[in-house]
C-alpha positions in Angstrom: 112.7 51.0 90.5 116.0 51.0 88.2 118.5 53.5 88.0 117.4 55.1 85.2 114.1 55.6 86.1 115.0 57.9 89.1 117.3 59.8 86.8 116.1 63.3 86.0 116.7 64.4 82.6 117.4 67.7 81.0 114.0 67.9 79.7 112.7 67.6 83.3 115.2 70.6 84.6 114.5 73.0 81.8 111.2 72.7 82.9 111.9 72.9 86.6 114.1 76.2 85.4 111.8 78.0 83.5 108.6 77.6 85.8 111.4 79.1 88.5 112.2 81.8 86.9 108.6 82.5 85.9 108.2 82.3 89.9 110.8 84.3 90.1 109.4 87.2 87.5 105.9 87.4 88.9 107.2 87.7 92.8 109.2 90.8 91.6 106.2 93.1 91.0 104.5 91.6 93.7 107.5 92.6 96.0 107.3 96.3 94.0 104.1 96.7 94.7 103.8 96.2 98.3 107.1 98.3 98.9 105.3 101.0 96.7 102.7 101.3 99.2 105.1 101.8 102.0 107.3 104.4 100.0 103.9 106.1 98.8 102.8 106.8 102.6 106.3 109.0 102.8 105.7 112.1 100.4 101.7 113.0 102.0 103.3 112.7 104.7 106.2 114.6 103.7 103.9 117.0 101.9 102.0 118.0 105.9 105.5 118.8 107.3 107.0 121.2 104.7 103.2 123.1 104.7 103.6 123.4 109.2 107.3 124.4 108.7 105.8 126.9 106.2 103.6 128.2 108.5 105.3 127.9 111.7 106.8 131.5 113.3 109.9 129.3 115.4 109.9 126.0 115.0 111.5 125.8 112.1 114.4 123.3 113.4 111.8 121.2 114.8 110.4 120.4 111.4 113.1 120.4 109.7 114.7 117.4 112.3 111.4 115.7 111.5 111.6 115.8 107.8 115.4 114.7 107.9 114.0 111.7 110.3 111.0 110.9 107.4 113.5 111.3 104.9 116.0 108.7 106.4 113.5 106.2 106.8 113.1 106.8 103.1 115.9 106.4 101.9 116.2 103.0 103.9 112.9 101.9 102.2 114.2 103.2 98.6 117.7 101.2 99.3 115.8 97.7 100.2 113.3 98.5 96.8 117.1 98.5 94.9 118.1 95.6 96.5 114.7 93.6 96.3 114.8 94.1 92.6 118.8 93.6 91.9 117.9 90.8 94.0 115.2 89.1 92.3 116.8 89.8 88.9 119.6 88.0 90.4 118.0 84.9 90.6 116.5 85.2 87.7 119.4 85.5 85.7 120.3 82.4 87.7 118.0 80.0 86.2 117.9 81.7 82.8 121.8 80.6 82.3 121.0 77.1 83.9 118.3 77.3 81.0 121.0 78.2 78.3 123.2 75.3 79.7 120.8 72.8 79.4 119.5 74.1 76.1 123.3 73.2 74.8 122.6 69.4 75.8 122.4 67.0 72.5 119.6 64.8 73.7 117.0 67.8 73.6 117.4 68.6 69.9 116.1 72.2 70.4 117.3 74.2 67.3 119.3 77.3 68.2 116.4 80.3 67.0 114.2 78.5 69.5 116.5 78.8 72.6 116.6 80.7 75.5 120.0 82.1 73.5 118.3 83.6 70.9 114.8 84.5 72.2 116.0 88.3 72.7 116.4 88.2 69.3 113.7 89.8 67.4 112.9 89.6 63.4 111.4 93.4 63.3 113.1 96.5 64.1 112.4 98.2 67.6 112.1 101.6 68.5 113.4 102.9 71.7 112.1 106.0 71.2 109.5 107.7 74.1 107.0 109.3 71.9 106.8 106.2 69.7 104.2 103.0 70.1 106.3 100.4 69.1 108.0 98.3 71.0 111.3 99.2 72.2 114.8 97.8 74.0 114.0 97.8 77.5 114.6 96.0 80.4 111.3 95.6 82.5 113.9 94.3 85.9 116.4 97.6 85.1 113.8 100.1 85.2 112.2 98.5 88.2 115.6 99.3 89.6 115.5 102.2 88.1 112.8 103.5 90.2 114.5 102.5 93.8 117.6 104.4 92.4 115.3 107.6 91.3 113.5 107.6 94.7 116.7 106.8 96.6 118.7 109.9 94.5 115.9 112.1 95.7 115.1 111.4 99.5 118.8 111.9 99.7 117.9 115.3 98.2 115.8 116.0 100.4 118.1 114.7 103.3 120.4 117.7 102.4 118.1 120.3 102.1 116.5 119.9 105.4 120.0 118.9 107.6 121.3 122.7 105.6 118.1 124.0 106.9 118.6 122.4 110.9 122.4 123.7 110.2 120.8 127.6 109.4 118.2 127.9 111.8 120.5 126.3 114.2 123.1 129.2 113.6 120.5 131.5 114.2 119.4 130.8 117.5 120.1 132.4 120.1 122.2 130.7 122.7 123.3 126.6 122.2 121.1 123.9 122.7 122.7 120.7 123.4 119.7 118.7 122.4 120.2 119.8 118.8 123.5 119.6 118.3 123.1 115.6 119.8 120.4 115.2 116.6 122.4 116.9 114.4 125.2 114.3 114.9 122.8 111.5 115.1 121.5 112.5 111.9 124.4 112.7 109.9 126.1 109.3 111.2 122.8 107.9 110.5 122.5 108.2 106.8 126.4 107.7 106.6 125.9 104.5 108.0 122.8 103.4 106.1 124.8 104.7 102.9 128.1 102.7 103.7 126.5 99.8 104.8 124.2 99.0 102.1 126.9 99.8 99.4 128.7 97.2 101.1 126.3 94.8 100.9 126.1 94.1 104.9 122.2 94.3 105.1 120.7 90.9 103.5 123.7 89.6 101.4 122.9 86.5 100.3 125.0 83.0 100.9 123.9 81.3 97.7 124.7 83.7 95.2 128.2 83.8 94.6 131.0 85.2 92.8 132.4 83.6 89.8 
């Protein structure tokens, strides 16, 4: 077999590329959607403990230590949703500029309006607006971010009101109990730590993608 024979051409990337970042595209709601299962599970759940602490006479520390407990685990869920999809749109992103690249290659003759430069570009007006049917400027990958960031914002939320609510009933009790104030530290370097440590990229950073 001669050399150029086992040469791959640009044709036989772009392919490669696109059918990659198709790949790419359809794993992301398939991700979404199993995640969305988990994170669904959270708010009946959720939903049981504000109703006892309602109705409880003194326990009211007790469920709200449980509640700050569900709502941790939340927010670890909501900050690996935000990092699935940043993630995946990563990588997508990824082969859509190798796609550009190759596009630029003489040999293919593909004419610029039918590149992957100019497919964003429409020939009709869009309409962004949320009470109209057309079609509007949106990114389908941002507002699946979107959601891990709106879910995220409010388990936080939640987070707050509950640990104020240990911190109240807490000052209210008679007498100290050493077994709260250990889960009332616990709690607080816990979701300091999830925080700080995600921000930081230190969960599942990953070795291919790199910086410019």
């Amino acid at each position: 077999m001669s050399n150029e024979q086992t040469k791959v051409s640009h044709k036989e990337l772009r392919e490669t590329f696109y059918r990659l970042r198709d790949f790419e595209i359809s794993n992301l709601w398939q991700r979404s959607v199993f995640l969305s299962a988990l994170l669904v599970l959270f708010f009946p759940a959720y939903g049981v403990l504000v109703s006892k602490l309602l109705e409880s006479a003194g326990k009211h520390i007790v469920y709200h230590e449980i509640c700050c407990a569900l709502a941790l685990c939340a927010i670890i869920f909501s900050i690996i949703w935000i990092m699935m999809a940043k993630g995946s749109k990563a990588w997508f992103e990824v082969y859509e500029q190798k796609i550009c690249e190759i596009e630029d290659e003489e040999d293919l003759g593909i004419k610029g309006e039918y590149s992957m430069h100019n497919m964003g570009k429409v020939p009709w007006s869009l309409d962004s607006r949320l009470l109209s049917g057309k079609a509007g400027r949106y990114s389908v990958s941002k507002l699946n971010i979107l959601i891990g960031q709106f879910l995220f914002i409010l388990w936080v939320i939640i987070f707050i009101i509950h640990y104020i609510g240990i911190i109240t009933s807490f000052l209210n009790m008679h007498g100290s109990c050493v077994l709260h104030r250990i889960i009332l530290a616990v709690l607080l370097i816990s979701v300091i730590l999830v925080i700080v440590t995600a921000s930081k990229n230190m969960w599942a950073k990953s070795g291919c993608l790199q910086k410019p």
